[in-house]
C-alpha positions in Angstrom: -48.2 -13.4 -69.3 -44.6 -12.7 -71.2 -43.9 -10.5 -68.7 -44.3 -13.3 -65.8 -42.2 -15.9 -68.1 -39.6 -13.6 -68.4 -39.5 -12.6 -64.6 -39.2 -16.2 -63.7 -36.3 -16.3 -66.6 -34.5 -13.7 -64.8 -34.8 -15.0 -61.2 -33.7 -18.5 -62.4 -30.6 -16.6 -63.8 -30.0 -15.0 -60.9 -30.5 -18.2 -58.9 -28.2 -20.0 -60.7 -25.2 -17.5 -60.9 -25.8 -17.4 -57.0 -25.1 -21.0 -56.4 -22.3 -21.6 -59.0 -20.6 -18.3 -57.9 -21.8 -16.4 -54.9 -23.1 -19.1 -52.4 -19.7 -20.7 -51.5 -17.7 -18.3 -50.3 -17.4 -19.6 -47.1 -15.8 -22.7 -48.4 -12.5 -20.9 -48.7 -10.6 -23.1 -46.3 -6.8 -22.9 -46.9 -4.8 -26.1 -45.9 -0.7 -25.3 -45.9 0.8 -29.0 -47.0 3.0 -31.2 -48.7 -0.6 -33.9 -49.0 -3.8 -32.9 -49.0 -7.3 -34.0 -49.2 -9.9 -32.0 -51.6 -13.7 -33.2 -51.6 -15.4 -32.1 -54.7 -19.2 -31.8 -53.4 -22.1 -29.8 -53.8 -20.2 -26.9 -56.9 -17.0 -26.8 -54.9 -13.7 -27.6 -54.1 -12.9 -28.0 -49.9 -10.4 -26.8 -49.4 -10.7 -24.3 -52.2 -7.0 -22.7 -51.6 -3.8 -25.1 -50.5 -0.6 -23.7 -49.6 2.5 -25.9 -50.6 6.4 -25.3 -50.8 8.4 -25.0 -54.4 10.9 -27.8 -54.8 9.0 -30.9 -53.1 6.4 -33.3 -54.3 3.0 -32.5 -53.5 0.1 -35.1 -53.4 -3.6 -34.4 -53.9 -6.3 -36.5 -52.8 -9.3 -35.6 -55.2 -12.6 -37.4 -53.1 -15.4 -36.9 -55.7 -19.2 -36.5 -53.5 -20.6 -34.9 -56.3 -22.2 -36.9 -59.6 -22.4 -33.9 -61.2 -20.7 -34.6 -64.9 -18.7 -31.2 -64.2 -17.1 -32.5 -61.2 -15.9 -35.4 -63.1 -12.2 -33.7 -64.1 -10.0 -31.7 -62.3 -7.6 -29.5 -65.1 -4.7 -27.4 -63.5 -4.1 -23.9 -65.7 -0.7 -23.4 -66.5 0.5 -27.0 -65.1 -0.3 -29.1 -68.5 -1.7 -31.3 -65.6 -5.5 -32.7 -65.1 -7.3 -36.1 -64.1 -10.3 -37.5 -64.0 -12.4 -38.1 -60.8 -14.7 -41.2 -60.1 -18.0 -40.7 -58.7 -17.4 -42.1 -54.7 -13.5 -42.3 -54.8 -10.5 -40.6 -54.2 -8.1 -39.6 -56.9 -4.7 -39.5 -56.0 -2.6 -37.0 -58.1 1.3 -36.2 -57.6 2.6 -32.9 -58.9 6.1 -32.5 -58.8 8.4 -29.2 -58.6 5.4 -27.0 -59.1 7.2 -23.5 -60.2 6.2 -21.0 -57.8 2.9 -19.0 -57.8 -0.4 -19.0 -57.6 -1.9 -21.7 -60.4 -5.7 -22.3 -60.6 -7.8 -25.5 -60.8 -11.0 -25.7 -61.7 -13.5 -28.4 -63.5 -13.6 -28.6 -66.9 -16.4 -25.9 -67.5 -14.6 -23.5 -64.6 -17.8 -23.8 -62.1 -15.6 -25.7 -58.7 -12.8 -23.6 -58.7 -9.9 -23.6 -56.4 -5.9 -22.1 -55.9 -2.8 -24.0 -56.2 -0.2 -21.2 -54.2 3.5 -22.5 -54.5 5.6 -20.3 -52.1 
């Protein structure tokens, strides 16, 4: 009987490292912009990469799908810069002269993650 409860552990595990991390691969639309819109559904970030040019303002539209209490704040590493996202609204945030790079943002426990490149 152990041996059963501890095989279903391990394929829960499994499950859910697959679905945080594995499953959405496919999501990894790039959008090249000065604007841009980013729905936060379903454990990820569409577009998960946006392209944007050093020296000019760049607005993101954060549309929040997703109740999920992790998809509730966007936090960009490196930037000092994060927001908070309302379930079933769009969140408009305005980064300006972003150094160039690649800078990462992510929810605040890391699971919707997505990349910032500055050329």
């Amino acid at each position: 009987m152990s041996l059963l409860v501890n095989l279903v552990g391990l394929i829960l595990m499994a499950l859910v490292v697959w679905w945080f991390w594995l499953s959405h691969r496919k999501n990894s639309a790039q959008a090249t912009t000065q604007e841009a819109t980013i729905i936060v559904e379903d454990g990820v970030y569409t577009p998960a990469s946006i392209r944007a040019k050093s020296g000019q303002s760049l607005t993101l539209h954060f549309d929040r799908r997703d109740p999920s209490p992790c998809a509730e704040q966007v936090i960009f590493q490196g930037l000092d810069t994060s927001a908070f996202l309302e379930t079933g609204k769009t969140t408009t945030l305005t980064l300006d002269n972003v150094p160039a790079g690649e800078h990462r943002f992510t929810c605040q426990m890391q699971m919707y993650q997505g990349t910032l490149i500055v050329e």
